[in-house]
TORBA-367674 format. One record per residue (C-alpha): x, y, z; residue number from 1; residue in three letters. Coordinates in steps of 0.1 Angstrom, whole numbers. Layout:
% residues N
+-------+-------+-------+------+--------+
|  east | north |    up | fimi | tidren |
+-------+-------+-------+------+--------+
|     X |     Y |     Z |  NUM |    ALA |
...
+-------+-------+-------+------+--------+
//
This chain:
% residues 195
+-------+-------+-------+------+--------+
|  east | north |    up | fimi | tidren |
+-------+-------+-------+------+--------+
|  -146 |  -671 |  -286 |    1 |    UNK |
|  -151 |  -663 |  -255 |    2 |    UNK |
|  -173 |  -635 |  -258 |    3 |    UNK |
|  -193 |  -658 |  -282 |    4 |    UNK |
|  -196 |  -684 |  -253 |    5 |    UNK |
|  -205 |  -654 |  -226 |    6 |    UNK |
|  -231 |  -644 |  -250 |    7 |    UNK |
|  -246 |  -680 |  -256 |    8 |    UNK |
|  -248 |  -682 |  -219 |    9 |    UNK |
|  -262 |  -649 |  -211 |   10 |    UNK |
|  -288 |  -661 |  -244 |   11 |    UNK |
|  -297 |  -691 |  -227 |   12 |    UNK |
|  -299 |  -678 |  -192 |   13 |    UNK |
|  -321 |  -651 |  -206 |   14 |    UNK |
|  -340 |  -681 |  -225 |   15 |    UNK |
|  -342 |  -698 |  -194 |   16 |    UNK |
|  -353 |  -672 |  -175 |   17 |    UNK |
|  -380 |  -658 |  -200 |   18 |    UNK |
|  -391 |  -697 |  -200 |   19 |    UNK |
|  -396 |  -695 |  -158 |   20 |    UNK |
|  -413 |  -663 |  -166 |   21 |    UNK |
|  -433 |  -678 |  -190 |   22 |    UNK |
|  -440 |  -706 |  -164 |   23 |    UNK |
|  -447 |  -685 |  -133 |   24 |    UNK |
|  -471 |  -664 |  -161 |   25 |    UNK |
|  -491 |  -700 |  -170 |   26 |    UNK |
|  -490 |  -711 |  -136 |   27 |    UNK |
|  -503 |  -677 |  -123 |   28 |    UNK |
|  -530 |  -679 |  -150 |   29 |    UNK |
|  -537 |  -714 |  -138 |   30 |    UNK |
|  -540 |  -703 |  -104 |   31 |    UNK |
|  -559 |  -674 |  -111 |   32 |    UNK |
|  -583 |  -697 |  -130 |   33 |    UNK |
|  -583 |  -721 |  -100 |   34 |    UNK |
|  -589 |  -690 |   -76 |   35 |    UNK |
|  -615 |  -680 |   -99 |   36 |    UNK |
|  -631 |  -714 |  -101 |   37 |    UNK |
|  -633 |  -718 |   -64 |   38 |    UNK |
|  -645 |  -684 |   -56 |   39 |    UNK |
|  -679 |  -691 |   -82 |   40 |    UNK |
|  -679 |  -726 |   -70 |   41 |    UNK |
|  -684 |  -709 |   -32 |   42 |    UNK |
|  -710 |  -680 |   -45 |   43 |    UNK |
|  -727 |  -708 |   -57 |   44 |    UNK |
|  -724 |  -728 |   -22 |   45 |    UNK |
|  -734 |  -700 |    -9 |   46 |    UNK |
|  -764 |  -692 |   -36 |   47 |    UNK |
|  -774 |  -729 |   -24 |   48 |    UNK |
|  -766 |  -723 |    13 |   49 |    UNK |
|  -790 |  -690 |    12 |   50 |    UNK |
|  -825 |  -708 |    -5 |   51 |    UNK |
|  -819 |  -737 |    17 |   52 |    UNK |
|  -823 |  -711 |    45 |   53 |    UNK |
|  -849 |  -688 |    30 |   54 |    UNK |
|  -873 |  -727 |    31 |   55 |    UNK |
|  -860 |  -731 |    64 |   56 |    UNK |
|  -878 |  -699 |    79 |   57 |    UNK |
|  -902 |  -700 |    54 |   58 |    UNK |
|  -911 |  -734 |    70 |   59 |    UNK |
|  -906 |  -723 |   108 |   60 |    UNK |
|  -928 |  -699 |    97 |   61 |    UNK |
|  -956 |  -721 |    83 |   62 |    UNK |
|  -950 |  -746 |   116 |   63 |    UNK |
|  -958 |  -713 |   139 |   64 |    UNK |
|  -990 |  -704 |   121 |   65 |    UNK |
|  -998 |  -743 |   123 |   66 |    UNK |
|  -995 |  -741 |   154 |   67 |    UNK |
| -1009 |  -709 |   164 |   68 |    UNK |
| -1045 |  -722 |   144 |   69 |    UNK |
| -1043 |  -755 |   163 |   70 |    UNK |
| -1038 |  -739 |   193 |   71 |    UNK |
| -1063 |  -715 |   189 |   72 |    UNK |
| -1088 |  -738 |   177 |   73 |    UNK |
| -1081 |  -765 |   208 |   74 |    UNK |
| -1087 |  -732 |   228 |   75 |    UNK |
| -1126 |  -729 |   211 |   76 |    UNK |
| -1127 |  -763 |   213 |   77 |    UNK |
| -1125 |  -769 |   251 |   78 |    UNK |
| -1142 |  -736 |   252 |   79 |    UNK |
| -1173 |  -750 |   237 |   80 |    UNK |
| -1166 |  -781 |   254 |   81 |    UNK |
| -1168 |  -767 |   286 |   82 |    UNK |
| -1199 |  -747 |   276 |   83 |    UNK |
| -1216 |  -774 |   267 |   84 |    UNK |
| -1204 |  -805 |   288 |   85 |    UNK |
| -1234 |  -804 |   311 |   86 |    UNK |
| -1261 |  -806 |   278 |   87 |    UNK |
| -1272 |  -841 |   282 |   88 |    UNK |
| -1268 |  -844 |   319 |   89 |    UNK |
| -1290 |  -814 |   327 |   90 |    UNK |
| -1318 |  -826 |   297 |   91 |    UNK |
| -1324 |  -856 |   319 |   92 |    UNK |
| -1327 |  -835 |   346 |   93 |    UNK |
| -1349 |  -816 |   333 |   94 |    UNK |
| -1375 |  -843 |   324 |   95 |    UNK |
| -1374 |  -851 |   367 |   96 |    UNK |
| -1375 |  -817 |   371 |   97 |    UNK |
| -1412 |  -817 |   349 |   98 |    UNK |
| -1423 |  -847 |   369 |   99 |    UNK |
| -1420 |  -827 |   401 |  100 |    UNK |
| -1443 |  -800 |   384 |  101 |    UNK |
| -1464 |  -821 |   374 |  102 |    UNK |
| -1467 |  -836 |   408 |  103 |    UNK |
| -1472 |  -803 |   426 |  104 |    UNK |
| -1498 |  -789 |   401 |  105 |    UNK |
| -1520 |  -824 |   407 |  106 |    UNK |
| -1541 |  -808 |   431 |  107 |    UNK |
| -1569 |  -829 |   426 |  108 |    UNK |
| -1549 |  -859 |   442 |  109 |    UNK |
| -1568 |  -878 |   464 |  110 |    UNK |
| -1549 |  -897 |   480 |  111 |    UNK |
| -1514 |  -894 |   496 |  112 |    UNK |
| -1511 |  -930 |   482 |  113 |    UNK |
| -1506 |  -916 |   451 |  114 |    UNK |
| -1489 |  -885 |   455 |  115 |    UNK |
| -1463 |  -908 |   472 |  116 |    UNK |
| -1463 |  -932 |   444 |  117 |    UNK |
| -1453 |  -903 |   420 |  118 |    UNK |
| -1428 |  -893 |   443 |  119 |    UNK |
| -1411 |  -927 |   447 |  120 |    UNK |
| -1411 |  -923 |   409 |  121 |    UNK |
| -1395 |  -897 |   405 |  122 |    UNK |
| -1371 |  -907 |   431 |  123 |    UNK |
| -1361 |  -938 |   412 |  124 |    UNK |
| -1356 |  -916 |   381 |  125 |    UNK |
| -1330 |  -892 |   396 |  126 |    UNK |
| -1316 |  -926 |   410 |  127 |    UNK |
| -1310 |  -936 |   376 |  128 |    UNK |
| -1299 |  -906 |   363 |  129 |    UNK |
| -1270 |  -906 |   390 |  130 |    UNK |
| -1259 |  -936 |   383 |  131 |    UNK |
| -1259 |  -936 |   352 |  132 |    UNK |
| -1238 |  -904 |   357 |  133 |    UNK |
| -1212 |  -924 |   378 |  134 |    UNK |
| -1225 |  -909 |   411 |  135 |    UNK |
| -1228 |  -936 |   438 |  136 |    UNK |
| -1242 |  -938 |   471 |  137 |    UNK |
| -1214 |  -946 |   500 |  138 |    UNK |
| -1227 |  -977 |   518 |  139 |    UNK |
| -1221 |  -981 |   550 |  140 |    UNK |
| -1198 | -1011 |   556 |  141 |    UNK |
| -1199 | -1030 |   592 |  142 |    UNK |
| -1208 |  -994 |   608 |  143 |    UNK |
| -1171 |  -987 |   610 |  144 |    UNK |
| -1159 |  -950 |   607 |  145 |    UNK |
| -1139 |  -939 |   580 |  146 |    UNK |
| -1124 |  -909 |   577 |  147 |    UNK |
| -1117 |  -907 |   544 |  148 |    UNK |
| -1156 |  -908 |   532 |  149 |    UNK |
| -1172 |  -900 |   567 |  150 |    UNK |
| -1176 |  -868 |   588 |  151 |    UNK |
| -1186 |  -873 |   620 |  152 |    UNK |
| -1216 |  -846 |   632 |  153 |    UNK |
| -1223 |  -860 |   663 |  154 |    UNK |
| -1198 |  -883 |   688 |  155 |    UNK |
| -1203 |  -895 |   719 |  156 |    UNK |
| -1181 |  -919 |   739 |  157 |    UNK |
| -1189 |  -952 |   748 |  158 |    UNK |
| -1174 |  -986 |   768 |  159 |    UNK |
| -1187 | -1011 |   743 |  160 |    UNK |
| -1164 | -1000 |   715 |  161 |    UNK |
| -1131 | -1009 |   710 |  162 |    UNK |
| -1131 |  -984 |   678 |  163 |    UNK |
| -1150 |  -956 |   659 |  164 |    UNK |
| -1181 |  -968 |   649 |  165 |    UNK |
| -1214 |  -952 |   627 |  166 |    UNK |
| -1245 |  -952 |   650 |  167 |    UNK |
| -1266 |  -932 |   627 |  168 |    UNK |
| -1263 |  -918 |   588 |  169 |    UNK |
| -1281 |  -880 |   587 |  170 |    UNK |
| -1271 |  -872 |   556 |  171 |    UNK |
| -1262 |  -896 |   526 |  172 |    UNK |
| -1223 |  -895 |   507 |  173 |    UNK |
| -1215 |  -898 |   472 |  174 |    UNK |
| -1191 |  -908 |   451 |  175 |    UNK |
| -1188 |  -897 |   413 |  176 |    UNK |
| -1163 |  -925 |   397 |  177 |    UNK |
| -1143 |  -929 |   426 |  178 |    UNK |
| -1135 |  -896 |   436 |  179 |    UNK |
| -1153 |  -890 |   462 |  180 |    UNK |
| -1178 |  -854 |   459 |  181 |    UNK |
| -1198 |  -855 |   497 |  182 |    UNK |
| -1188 |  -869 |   525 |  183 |    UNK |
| -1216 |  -889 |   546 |  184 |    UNK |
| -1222 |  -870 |   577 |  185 |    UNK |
| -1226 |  -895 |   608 |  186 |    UNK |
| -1230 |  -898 |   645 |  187 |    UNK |
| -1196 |  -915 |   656 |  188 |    UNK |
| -1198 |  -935 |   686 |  189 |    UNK |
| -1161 |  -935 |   704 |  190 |    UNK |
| -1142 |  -956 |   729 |  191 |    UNK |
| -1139 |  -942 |   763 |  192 |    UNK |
| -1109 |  -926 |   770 |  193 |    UNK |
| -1092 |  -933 |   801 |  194 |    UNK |
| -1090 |  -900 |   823 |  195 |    UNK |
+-------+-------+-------+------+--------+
//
């Protein structure tokens, strides 16, 4: 009896180990399946992963050939802009310039009278053109000297001023806008200075 009871243990242990067998077997499968599951669930992340970046460049590179057009064609752009810029400007100019023609071909002319009519004309055309341009005269204000749109030609020192003042305009300033393109150059009349 004994050896029948040592042999129904040793069949059950041997059941019970062939049934944890068994088990580590399913759950190997299982994990195997799992493993196996994760790994084509990753190649596929990574399938994913790889066309995003293939648009990605494939964009960056689209962006940089935008660009590199735009750029280029701002480049032809202000190229032509700058060729150009002075078009209307100098056709104006032109038309005073054919007044002055005709005015030096009139030999026939008379009469200064006339010649200084035409003259006055043609002054008050180129005038025009400058302001309508944006160039302005600088006007003299009180006679007081000012560096900033003034350069003084000629000074000489005097008692009666307290401060720099214009006596006399030889050559007219200008403006374009408010930047200023010539200064005015004056004779400055100065105080004294005491020796």
């Amino acid at each position: 009896m004994s050896d029948q009871k040592s042999q129904e243990s040793i069949r059950k242990s041997i059941k019970k180990t062939s049934e944890k067998k068994k088990n580590a077997n399913q759950e190997e499968k299982d994990n195997k399946k799992k493993l196996e599951k994760k790994i084509e669930d990753l190649k596929m992340e990574i399938n994913k992963q790889e066309k995003e970046i293939e648009e990605l460049k494939e964009n960056v590179l689209r962006k940089t050939a935008d660009m590199e057009n735009m750029r280029k064609r701002v480049e032809r752009e202000k190229s032509e802009y700058y060729q150009y810029a002075l078009f209307d400007f100098l056709k104006e100019l032109l038309a005073i310039m054919d007044n002055f023609e005709r005015a030096l071909e009139s030999k026939n002319q008379k009469s200064e009278k006339g010649l200084r009519e035409g003259i006055e004309m043609i002054y008050k055309q180129w005038l025009n053109l400058m302001q309508k341009v944006g160039v302005k005269p600088i006007a003299l204000k009180d006679q007081t000297f000012d560096p900033h749109v003034h350069q003084a030609f000629i000074s000489e020192e005097s008692e009666d001023v307290s401060e720099p003042k214009v006596l006399e305009e030889y050559q007219k300033g200008y403006k374009l806008n408010d930047r200023l393109l010539r200064p005015s150059l004056v004779k400055v009349v100065m105080p004294k200075k005491d020796k």
